[in-house]
Backbone bond lengths (Angstrom), bond angles and torsions (degrees), N, CA, C in turn:
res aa  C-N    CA-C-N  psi(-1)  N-CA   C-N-CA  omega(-1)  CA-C   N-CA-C  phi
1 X - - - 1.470 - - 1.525 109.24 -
2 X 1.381 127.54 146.71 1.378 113.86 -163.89 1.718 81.89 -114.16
3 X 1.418 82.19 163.04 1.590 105.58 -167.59 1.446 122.59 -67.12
4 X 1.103 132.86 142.34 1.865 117.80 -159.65 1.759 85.01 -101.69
5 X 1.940 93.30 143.33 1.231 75.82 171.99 1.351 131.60 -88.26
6 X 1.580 108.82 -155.29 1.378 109.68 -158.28 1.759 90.64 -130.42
7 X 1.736 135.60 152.18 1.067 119.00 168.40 1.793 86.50 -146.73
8 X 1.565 123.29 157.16 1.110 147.94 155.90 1.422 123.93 -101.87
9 X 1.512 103.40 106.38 1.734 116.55 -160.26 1.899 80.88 -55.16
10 X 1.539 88.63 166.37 1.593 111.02 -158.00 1.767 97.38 -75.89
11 X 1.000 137.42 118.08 1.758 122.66 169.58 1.688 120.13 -30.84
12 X 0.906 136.71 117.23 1.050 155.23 76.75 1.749 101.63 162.65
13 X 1.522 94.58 38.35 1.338 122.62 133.10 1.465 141.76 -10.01
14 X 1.546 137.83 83.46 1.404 99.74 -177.02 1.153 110.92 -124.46
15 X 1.390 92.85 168.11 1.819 109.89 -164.74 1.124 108.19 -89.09
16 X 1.622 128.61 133.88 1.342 130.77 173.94 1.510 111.44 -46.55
17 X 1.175 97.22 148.68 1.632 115.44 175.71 1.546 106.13 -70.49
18 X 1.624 91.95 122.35 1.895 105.45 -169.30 1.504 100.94 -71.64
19 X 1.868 120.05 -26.45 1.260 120.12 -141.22 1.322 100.20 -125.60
20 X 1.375 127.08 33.56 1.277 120.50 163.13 1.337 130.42 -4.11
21 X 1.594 107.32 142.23 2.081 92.01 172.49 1.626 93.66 -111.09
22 X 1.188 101.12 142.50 1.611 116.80 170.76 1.591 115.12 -62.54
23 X 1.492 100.23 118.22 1.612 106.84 -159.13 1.477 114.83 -66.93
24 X 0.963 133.97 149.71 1.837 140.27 -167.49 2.183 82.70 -70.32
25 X 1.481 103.39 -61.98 1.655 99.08 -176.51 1.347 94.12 -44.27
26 X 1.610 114.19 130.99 1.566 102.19 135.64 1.817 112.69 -111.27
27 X 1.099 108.70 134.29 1.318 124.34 -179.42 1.622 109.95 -54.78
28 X 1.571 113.89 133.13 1.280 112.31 -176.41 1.624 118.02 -78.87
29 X 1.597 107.09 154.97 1.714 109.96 -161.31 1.793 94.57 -43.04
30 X 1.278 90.30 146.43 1.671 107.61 162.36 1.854 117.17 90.05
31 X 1.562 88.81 4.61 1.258 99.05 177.95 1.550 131.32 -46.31
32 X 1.732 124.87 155.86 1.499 109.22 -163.65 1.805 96.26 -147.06
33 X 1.443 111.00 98.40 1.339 113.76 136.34 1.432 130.00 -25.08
34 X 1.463 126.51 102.81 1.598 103.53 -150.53 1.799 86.88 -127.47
35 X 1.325 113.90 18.01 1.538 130.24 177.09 1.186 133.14 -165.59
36 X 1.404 103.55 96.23 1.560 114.05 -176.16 1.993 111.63 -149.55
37 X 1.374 89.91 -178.07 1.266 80.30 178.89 1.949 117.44 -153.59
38 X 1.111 108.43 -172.81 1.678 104.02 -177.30 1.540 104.61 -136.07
39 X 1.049 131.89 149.90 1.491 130.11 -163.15 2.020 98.28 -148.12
40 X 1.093 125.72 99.41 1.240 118.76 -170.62 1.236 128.79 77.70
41 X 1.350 113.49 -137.22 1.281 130.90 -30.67 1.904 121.70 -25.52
42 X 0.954 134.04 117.97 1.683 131.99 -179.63 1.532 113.69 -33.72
43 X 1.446 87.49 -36.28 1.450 99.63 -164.71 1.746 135.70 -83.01
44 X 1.800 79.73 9.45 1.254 118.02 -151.42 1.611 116.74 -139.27
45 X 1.030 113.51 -47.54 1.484 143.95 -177.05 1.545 99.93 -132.97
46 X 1.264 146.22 88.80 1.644 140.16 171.41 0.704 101.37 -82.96
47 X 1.707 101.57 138.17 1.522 122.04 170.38 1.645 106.75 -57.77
48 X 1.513 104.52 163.80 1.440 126.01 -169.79 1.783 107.55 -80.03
49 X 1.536 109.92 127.47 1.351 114.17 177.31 1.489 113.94 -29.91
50 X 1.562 101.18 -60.88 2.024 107.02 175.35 1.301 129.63 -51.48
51 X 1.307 82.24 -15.33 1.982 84.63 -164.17 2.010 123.34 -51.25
52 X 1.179 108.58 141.54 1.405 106.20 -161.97 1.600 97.61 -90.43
53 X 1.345 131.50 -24.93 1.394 111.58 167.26 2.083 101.69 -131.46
54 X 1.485 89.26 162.12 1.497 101.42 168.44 2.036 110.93 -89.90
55 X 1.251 107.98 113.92 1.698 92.80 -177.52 2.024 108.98 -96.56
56 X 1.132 101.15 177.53 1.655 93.06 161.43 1.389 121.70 -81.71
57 X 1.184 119.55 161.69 1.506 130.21 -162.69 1.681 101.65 -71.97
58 X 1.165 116.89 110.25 1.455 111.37 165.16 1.353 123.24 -139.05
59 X 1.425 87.22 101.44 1.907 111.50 -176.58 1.441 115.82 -48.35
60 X 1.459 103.44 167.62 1.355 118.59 171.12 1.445 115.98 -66.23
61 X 1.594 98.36 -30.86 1.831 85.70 -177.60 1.314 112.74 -82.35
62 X 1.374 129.16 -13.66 1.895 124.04 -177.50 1.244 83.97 -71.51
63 X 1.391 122.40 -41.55 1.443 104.22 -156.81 1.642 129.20 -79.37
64 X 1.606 99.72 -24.08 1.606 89.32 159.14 1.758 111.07 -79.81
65 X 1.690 127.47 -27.59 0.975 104.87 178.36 0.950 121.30 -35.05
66 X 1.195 114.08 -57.68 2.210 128.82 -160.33 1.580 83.57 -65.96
67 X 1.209 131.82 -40.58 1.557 114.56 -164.82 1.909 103.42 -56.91
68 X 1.305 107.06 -55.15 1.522 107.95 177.54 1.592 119.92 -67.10
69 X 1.224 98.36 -19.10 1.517 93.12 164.03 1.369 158.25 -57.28
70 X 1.960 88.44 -40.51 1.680 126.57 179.21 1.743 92.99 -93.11
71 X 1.152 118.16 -35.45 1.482 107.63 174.01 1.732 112.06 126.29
72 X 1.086 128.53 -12.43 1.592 144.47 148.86 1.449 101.52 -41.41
73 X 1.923 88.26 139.54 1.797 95.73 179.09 1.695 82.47 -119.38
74 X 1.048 125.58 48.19 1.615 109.56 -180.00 1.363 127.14 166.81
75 X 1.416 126.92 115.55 1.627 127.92 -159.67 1.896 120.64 -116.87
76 X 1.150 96.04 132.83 1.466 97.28 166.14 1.213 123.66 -84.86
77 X 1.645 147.27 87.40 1.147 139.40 -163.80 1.924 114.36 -83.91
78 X 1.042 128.81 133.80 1.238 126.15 -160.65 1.474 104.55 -124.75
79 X 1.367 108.79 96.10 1.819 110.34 169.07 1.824 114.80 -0.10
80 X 1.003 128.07 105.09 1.770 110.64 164.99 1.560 102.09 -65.06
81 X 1.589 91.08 -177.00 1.761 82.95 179.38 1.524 99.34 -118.68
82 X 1.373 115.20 39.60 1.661 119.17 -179.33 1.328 89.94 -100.10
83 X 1.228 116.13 -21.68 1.545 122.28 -170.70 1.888 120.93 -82.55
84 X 1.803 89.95 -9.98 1.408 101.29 -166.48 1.602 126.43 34.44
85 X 1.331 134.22 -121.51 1.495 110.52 -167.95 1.420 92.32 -125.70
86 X 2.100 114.62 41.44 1.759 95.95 148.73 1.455 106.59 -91.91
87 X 1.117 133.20 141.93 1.171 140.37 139.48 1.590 124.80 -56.63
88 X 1.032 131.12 -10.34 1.453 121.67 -158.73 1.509 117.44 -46.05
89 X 1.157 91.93 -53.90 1.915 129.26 170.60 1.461 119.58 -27.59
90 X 1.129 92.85 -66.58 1.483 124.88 176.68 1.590 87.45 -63.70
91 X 1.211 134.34 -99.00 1.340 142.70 -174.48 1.668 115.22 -2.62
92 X 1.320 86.70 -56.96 1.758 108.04 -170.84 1.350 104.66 -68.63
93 X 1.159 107.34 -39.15 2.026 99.40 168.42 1.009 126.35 -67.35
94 X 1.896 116.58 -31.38 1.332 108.67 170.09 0.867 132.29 -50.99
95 X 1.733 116.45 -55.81 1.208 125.08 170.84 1.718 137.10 -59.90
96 X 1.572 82.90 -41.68 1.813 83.37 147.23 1.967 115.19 -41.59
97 X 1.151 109.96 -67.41 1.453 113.95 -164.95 1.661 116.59 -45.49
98 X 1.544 86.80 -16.67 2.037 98.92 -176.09 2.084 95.67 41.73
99 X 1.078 88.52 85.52 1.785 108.02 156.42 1.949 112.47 63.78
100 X 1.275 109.52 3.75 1.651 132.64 -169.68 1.251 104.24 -85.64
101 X 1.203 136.19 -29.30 1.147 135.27 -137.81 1.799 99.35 -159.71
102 X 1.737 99.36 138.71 1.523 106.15 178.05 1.851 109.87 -119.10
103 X 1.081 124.85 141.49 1.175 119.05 169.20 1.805 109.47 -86.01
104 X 1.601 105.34 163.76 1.473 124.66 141.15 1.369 124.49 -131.92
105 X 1.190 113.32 134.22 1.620 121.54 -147.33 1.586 103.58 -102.96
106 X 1.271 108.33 161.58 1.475 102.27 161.65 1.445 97.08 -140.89
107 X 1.760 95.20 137.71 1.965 116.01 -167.04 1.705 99.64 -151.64
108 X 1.568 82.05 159.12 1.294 97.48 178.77 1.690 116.74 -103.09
109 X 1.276 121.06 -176.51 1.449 137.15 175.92 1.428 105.19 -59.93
110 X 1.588 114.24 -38.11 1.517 102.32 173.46 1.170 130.37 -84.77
111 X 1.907 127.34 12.12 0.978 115.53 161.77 1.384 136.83 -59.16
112 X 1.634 119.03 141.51 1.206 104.68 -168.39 1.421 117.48 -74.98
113 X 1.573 137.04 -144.74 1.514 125.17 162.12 1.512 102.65 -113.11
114 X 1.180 127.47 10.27 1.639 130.76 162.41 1.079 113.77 -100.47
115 X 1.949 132.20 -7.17 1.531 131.25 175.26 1.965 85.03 -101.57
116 X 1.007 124.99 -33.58 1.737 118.37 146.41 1.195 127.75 -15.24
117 X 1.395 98.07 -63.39 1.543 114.16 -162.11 1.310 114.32 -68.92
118 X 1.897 95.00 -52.38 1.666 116.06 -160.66 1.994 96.25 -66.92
119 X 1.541 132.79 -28.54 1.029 131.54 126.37 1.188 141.01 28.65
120 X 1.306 91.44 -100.48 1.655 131.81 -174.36 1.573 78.41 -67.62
121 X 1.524 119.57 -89.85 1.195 100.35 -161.92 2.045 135.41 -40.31
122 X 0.712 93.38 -27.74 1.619 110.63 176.93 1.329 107.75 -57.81
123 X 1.465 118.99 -29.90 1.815 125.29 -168.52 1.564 99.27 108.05
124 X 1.121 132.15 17.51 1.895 113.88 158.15 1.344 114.94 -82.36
125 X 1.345 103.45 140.20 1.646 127.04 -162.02 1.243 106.09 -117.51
126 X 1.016 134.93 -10.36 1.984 141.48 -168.51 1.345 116.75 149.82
127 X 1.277 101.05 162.28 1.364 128.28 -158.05 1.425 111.95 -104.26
128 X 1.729 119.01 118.16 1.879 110.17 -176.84 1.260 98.05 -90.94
129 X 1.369 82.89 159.99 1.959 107.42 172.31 0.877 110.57 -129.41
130 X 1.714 132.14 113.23 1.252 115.22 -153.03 2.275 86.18 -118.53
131 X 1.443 94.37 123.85 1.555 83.53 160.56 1.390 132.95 -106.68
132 X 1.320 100.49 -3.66 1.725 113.94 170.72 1.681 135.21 -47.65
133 X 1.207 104.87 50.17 1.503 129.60 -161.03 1.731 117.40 -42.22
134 X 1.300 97.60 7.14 1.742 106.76 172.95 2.112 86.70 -87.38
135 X 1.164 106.44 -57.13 1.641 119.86 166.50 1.315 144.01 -12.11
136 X 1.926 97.13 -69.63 1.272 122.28 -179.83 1.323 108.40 -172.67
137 X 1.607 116.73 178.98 1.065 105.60 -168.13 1.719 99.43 -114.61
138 X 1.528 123.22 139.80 1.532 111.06 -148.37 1.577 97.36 -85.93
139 X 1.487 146.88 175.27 1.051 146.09 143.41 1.590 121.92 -53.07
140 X 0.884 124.47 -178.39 1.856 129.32 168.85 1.651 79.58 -80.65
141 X 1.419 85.86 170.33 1.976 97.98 -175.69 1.420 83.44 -102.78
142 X 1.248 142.76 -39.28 1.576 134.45 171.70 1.704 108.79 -25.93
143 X 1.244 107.68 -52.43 1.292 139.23 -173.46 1.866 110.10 -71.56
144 X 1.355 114.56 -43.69 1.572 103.85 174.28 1.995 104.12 -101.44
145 X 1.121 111.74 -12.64 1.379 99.51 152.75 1.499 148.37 -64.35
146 X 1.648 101.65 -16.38 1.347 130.37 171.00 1.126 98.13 -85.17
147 X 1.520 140.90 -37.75 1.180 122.85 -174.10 1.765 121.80 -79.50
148 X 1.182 91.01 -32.84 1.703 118.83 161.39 1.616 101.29 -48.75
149 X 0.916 131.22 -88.29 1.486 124.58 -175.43 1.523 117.39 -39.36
150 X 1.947 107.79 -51.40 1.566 101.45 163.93 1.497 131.63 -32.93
151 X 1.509 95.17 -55.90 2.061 99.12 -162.48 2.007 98.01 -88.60
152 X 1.076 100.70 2.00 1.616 84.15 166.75 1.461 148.22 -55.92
153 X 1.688 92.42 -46.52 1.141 123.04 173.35 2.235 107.22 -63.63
154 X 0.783 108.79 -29.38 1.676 131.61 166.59 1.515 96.74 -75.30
155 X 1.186 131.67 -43.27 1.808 102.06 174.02 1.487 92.89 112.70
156 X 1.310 122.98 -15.80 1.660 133.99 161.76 1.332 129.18 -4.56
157 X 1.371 155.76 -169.87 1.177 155.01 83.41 1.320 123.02 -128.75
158 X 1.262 122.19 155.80 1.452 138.44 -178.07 1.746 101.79 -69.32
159 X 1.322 105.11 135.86 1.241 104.36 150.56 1.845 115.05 -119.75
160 X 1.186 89.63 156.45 1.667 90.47 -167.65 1.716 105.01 -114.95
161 X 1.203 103.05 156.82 1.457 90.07 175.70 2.005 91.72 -161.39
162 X 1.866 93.89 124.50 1.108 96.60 -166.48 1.438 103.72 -149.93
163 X 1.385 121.58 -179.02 1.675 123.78 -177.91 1.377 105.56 -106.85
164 X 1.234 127.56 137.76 1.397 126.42 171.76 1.567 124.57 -37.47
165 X 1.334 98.91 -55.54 1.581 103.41 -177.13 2.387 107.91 -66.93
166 X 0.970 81.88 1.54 1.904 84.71 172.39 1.789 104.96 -106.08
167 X 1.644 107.09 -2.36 1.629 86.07 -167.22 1.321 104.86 -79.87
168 X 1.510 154.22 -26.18 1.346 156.27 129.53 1.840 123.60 -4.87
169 X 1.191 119.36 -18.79 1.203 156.11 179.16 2.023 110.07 -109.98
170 X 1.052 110.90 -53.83 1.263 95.35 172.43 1.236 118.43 -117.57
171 X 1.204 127.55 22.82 1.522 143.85 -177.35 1.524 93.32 -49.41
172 X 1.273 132.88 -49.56 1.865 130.53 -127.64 1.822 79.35 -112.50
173 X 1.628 126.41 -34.96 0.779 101.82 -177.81 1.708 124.78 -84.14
174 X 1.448 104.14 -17.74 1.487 96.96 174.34 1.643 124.05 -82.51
175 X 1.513 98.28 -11.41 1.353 98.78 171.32 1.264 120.04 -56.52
176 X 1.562 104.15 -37.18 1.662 115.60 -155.60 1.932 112.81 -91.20
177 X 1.449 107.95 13.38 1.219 129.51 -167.70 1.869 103.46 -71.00
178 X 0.757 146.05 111.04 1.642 158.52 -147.87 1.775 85.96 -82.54
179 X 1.442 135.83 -15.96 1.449 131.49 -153.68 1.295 105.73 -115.90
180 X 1.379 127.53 152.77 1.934 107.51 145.42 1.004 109.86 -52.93
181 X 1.356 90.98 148.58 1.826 100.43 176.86 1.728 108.20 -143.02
182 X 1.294 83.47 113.41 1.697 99.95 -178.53 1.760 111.90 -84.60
183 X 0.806 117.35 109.79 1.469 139.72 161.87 1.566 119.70 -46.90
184 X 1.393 125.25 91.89 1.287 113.38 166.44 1.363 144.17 -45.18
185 X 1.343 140.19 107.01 1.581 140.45 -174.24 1.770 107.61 34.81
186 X 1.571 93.93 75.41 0.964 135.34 151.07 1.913 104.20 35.23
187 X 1.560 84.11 42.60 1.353 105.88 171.70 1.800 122.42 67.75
188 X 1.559 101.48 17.17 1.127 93.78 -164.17 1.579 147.57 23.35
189 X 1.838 104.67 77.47 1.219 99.46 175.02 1.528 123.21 -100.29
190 X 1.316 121.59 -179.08 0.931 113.38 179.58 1.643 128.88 -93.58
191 X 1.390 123.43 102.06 1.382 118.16 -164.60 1.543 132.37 -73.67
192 X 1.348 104.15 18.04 1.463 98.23 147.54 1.318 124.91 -77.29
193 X 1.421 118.07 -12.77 1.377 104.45 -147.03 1.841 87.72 -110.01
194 X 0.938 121.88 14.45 1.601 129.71 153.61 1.854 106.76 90.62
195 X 1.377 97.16 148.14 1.932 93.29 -171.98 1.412 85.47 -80.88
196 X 1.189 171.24 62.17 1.278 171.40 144.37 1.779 103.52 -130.86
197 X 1.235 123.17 12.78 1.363 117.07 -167.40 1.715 105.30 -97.31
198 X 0.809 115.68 179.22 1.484 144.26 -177.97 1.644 98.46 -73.83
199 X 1.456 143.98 -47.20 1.545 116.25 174.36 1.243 103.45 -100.70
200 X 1.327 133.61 -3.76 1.566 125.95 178.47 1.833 105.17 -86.26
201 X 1.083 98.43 -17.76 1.634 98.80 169.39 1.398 133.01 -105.85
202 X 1.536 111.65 4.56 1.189 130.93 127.03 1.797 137.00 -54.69
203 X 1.450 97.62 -28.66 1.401 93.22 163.46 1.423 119.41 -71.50
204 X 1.759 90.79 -50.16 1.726 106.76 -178.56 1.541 110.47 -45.93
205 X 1.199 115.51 -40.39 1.925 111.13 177.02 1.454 105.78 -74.25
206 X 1.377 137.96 -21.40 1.379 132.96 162.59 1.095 112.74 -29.83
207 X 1.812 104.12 -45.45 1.661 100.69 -141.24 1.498 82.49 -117.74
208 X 1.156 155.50 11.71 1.132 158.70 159.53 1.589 111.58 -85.65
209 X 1.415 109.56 -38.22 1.433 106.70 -176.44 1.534 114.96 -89.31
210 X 1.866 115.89 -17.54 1.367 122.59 -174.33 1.393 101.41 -117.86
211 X 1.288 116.45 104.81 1.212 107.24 164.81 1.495 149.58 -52.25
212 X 1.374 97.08 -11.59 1.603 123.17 -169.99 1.401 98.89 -106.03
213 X 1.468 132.56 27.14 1.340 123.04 -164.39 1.694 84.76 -134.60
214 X 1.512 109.00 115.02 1.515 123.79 162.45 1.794 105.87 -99.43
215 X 1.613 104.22 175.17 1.168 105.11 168.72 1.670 101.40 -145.16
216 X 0.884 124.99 170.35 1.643 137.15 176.78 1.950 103.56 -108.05
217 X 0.777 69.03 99.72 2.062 69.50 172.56 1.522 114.01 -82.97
218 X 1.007 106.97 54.97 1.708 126.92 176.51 1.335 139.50 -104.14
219 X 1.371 142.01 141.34 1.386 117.83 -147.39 1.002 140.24 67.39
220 X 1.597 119.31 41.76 1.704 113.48 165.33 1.618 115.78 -79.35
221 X 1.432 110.83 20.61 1.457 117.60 174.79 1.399 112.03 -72.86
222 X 2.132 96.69 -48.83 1.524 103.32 -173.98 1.731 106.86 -90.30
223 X 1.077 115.90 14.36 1.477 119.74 170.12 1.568 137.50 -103.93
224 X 1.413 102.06 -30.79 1.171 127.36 178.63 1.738 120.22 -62.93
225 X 1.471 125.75 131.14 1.224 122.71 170.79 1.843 107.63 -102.41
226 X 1.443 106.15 -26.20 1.469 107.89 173.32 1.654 98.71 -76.15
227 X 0.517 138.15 -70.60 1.864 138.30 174.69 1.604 104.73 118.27
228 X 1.568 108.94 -139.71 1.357 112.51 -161.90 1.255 101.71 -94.85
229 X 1.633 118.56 154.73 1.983 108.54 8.64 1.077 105.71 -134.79
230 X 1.472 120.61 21.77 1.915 113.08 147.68 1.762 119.40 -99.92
231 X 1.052 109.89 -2.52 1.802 122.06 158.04 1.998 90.39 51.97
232 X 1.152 113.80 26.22 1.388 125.94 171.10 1.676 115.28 -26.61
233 X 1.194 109.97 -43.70 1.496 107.88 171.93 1.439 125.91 -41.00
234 X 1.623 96.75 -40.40 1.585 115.51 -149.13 1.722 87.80 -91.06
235 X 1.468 113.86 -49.55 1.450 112.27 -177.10 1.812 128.56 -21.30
236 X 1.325 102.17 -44.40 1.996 120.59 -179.87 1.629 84.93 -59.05
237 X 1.381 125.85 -49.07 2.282 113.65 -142.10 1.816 79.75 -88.25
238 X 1.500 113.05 -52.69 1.817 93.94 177.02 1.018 121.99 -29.02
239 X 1.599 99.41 -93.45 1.557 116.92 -177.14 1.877 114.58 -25.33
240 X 0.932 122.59 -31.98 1.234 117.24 -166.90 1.699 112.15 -87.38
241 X 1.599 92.44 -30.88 2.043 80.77 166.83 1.110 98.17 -86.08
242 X 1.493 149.21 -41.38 1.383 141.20 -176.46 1.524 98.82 -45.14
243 X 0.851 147.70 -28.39 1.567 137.65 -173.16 1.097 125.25 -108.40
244 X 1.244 114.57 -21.85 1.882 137.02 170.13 1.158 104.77 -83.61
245 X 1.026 126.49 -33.98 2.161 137.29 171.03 1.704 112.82 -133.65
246 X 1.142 106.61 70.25 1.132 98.20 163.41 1.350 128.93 -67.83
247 X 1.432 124.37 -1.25 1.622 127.71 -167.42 1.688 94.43 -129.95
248 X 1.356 125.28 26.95 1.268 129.73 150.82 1.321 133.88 -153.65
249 X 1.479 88.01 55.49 1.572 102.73 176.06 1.497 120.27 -132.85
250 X 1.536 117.53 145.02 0.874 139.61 147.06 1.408 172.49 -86.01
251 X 1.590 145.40 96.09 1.320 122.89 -172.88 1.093 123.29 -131.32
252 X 1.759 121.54 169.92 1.287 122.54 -160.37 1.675 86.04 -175.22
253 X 1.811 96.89 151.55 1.426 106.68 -177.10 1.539 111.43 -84.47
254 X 1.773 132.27 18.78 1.075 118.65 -173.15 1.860 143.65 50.84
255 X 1.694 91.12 -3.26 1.358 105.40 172.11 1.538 117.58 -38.12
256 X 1.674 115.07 131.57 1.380 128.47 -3.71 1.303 140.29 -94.18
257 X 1.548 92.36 19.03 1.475 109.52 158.30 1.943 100.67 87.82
258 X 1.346 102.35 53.36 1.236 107.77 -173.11 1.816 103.89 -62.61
259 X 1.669 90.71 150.01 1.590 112.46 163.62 1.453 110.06 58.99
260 X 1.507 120.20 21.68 1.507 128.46 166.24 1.105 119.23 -95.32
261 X 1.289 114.55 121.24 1.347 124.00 -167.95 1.572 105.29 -122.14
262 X 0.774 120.91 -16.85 1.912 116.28 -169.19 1.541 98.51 -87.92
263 X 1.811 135.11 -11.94 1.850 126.11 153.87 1.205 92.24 175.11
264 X 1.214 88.40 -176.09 1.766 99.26 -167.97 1.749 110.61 -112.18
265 X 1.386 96.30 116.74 1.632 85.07 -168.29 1.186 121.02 -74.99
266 X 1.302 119.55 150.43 1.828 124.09 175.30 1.719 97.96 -72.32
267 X 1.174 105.01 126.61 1.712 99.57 176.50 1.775 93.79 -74.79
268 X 0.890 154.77 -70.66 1.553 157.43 152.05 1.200 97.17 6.00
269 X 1.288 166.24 -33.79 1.332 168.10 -130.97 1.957 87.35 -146.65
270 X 0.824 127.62 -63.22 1.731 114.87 -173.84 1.274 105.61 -74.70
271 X 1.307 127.96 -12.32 1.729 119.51 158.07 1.360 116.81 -58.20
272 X 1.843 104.77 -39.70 1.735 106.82 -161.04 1.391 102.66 -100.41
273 X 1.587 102.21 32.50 1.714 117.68 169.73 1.396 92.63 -74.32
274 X 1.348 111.27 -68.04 1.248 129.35 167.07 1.501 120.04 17.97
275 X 1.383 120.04 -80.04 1.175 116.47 -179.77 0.878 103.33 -76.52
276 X 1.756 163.18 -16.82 0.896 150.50 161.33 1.246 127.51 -46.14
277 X 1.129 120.90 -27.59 1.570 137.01 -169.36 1.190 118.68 -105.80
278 X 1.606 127.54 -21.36 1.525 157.89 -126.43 1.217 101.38 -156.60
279 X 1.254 131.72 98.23 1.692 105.34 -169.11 1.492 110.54 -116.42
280 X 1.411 123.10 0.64 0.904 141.79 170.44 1.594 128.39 -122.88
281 X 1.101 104.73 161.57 1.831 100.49 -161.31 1.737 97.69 -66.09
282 X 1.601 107.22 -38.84 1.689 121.87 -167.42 1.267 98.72 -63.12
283 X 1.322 130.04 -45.33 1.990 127.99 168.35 1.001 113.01 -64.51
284 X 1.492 133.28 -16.59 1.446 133.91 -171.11 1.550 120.03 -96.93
285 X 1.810 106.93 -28.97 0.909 124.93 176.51 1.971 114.52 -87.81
286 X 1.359 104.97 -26.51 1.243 106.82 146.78 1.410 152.96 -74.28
287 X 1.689 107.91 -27.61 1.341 143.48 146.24 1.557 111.05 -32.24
288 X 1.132 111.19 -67.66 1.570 127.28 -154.91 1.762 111.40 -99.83
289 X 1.222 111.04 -36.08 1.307 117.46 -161.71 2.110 112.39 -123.63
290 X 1.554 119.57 -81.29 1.023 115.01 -173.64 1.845 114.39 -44.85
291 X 1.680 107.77 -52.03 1.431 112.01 -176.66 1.437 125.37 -63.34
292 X 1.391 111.65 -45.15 1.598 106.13 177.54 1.880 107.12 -76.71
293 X 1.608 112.60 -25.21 1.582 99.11 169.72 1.521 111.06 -76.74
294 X 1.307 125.69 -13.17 1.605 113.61 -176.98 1.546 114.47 -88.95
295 X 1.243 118.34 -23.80 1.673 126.45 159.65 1.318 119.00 -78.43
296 X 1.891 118.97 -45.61 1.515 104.87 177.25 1.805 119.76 -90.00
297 X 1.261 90.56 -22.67 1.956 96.70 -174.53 1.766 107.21 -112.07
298 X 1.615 118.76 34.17 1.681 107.01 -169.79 1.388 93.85 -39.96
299 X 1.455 115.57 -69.96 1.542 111.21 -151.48 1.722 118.26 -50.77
300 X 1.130 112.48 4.79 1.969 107.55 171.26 1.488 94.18 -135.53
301 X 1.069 140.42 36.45 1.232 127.93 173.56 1.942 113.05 -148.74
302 X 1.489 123.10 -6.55 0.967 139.82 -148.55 1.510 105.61 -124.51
């Protein structure tokens, strides 16, 4: 039998909070985690030769726990990129979730259209592109545009995940993406420079000029310079796509909160972001429930 391996989470690393506080929001029935993730077990699922950090092991089962905990009947799990382009991980949660839960995958040009399929069937919904090069290392866009045309025909979309100061640089190419394309945490900008500023309103014309362009307003943990646990900074750049698109938005607590190093967030405290951002039950109920079930579940919800 060959030896399982062994990995040492990266130094100064931290581990999600085991002890959550139960958030004052409770999320209305049918609620949808629309960002999270699965990390191992290593020992079980090994991380990817490339991978730029080692994280801690966080299974499928913490992760629906915390899902029933905060009050969500349903998760979007999103490939990490420690995982590079195995899926297994990802896979194994879906099916764990029995029909609860949707993946987004990350693949290459050599996938075939039967590792597609087998996919699709499992619960994957789209394909990330990650350009955050502290992260991973990105493909040629020759290379994720081919994949873009592939998973279309599948009902797919790209998710993107990028830094503000690069969206000027890939502006022309995400426009030109044949898929929806959901935008990771609200494109990460930078909040000094004000949600009324000059690159935060460059995102806002993204999504004004492409109709097929959502964003996830998620993560004011990794955005925030005021910090916890009203992440107040971040509240002005939310709120403002939540109200400019209310029918293309997204959120999710990002559990386990990879590559954060400045504290460990209370997921209970990024739920009761929630109303902060959402100020009404009709944004909240679109937020949480109609939008992420009409992209990941059309066929029972449509």
């Amino acid at each position: 039998m060959s030896e399982l391996p062994h990995y040492e989470m990266d130094e100064g690393w931290r581990v999600f909070d085991p002890d959550p506080s139960a958030p004052v929001f409770r999320p209305p029935a049918g609620a949808v985690d629309a960002h999270c993730h699965v990390f191992g077990p290593g020992n079980i699922f090994p991380y990817a030769a490339e991978r730029k950090y080692t994280p801690c092991d966080a299974p499928k089962e913490k992760l629906m726990a915390l899902r029933d905990f905060l009050g969500f009947e349903r998760n979007v799990i999103v490939q990490a990129s420690c995982h590079g382009k195995d899926n297994r991980a990802l896979v194994d949660a879906l099916q764990y979730a029995d029909g609860l839960a949707r993946g987004i995958a990350t693949v290459g040009t050599g996938i075939s259209d039967a590792e597609l399929t087998d996919l699709n069937a499992a619960g994957v919904r789209g394909v990330r592109f990650n350009f955050v090069k502290r992260l991973a290392d990105a493909s040629p866009r020759a290379a994720m545009a081919e994949i873009a045309a592939r998973i279309k025909p599948l009902g797919w979309h790209c998710v993107i995940y990028f830094e503000a100061a690069d969206l000027p640089d890939l502006y022309d190419f995400v426009s030109e993406l044949p898929t929806v394309v959901v935008v990771d945490h609200i494109g990460r900008p930078d909040v000094t420079l004000g949600a009324d500023g000059e690159e935060f309103n460059l995102f806002v014309r993204l999504m004004h000029e492409n109709q097929n362009v959502w964003s996830k307003v998620s993560c004011p943990d990794r955005l925030s310079l005021s910090g916890p646990p009203e992440y107040s900074d971040v509240v002005p750049f939310a709120r403002r796509i939540v109200e400019a698109f209310p029918d293309r938005v997204l959120w999710g607590t990002d559990w386990p909160h990879p590559n954060l190093k400045t504290h460990t967030p209370d997921d209970g405290s990024l739920v009761d972001f929630i109303p902060q951002i959402a100020r009404t039950a009709e944004l909240q109920q679109q937020l949480l429930i109609d939008n992420p079930r009409n992209l990941y579940w059309p066929e029972e919800f449509t």
